[in-house]
N, C-alpha and C positions, 0 to 999 in steps of 0.2 A: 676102589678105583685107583689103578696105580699112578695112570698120568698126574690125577691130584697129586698125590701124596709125593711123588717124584718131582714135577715140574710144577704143579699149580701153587701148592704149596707153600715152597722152596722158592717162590716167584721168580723162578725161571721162564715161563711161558703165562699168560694171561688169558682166564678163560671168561668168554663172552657169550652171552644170552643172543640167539637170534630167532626170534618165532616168523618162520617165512608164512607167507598167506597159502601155499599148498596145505599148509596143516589147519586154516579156516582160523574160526570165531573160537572155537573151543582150546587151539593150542595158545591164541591171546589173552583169552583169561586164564588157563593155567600160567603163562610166563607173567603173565601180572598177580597170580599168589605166589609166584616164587621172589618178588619184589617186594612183597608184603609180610612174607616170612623172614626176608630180609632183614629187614625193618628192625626187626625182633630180635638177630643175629641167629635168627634159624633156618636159616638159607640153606646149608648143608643136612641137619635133622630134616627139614621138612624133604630138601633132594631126594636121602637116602630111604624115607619113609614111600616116597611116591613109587619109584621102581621096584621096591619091597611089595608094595600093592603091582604096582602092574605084572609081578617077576609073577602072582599066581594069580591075579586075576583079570590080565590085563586092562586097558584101560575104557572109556564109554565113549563113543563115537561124538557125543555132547558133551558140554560143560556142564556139570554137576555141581554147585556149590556146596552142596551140603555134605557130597563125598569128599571132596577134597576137603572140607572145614575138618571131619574128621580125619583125614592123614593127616592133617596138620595138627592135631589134637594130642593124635596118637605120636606127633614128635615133641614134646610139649609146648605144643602153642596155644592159644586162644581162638578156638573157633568162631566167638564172637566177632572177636578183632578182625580175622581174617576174611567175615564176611561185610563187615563196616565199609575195611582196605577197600574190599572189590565194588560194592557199591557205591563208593565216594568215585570209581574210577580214579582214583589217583595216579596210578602207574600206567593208564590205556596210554595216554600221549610219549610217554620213554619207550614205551614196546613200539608202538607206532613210526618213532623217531629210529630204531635200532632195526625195525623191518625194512625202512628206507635204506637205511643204511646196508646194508646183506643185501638189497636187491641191487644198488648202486655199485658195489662191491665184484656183482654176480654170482653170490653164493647161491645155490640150485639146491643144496641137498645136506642131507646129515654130514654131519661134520668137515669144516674147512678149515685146512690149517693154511696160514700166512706166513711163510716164511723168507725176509726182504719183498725181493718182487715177484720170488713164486709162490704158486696160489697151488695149493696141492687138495682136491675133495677126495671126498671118502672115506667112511670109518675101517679102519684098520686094526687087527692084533694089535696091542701095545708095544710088542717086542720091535713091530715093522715101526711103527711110531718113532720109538724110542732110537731108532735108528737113522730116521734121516733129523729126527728133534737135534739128538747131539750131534750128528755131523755139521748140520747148520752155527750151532754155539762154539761147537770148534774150531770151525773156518771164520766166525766171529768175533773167535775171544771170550767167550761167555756175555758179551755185550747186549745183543740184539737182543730185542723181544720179537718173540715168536707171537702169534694170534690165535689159538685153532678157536675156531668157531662153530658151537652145537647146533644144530637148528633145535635140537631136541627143548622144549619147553619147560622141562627138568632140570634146566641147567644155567644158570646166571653170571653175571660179570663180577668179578671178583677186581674192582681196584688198584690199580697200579699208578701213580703219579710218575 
């Protein structure tokens, strides 16, 4: 994924979990194993592991736990753990709290980037990305943080103070 490795990375831009309710019950407990993978500091293994699974078999229209314990298995995690995480609900109330948050926002759809006060949706080529990302940091100095925001459930917030 080049945006990581380019901007997320490099923490140039900040990238944020948002599971809207269009995507149900099933995208909330996937965004809460990817908070539990977290945990573990397998947040990006278990990422790269899921879309590896979906890229051939895509994904179950349900919440699976038991498929997902093994993608997360097969990134080396704990499937145990990772079904304790989901059962404790530990993470339901931060997905919850970050769904308010994207709906307050008005984020509708895969992918939204936040740049100052413009709000740009839709996933784009990286190249198309990559071109208004740096035009923004250059009329900013490298200053600003940018926001793009996944709805994808595959995809979590990476820390920036």
């Amino acid at each position: 994924m080049r945006l990581r490795e380019e901007y997320i990375d490099t923490e140039k831009i900040r990238l944020s979990l948002l599971p809207l309710p269009i995507h149900g019950e099933a995208a909330r407990k996937e965004a809460q194993a990817a908070f539990c993978a977290a945990e573990h500091g397998l947040f990006w293994a278990f990422h790269d592991a899921m879309f590896a699974y979906s890229d051939v078999e895509g994904l179950p229209a349900e919440f699976d736990p038991e498929l997902v314990a093994s993608i997360l298995a097969s990134a080396g995690g704990d499937p145990e753990e990772l079904k304790g995480c989901l059962s404790s609900g530990a993470h339901a109330q931060e997905v919850e709290r970050i769904e308010e948050i994207a709906c307050k926002l008005g984020v509708r759809g895969i992918t939204t980037f936040f740049l100052g006060n413009w709000i740009i949706p839709g996933a784009y080529p990286f190249e198309i990305s990559q071109h208004f990302i740096d035009a923004f940091l250059r009329r900013n100095r490298g200053k600003a943080r940018i926001y793009p925001f996944f709805t994808s459930t595959l995809s979590i917030a990476k820390s920036q103070s």
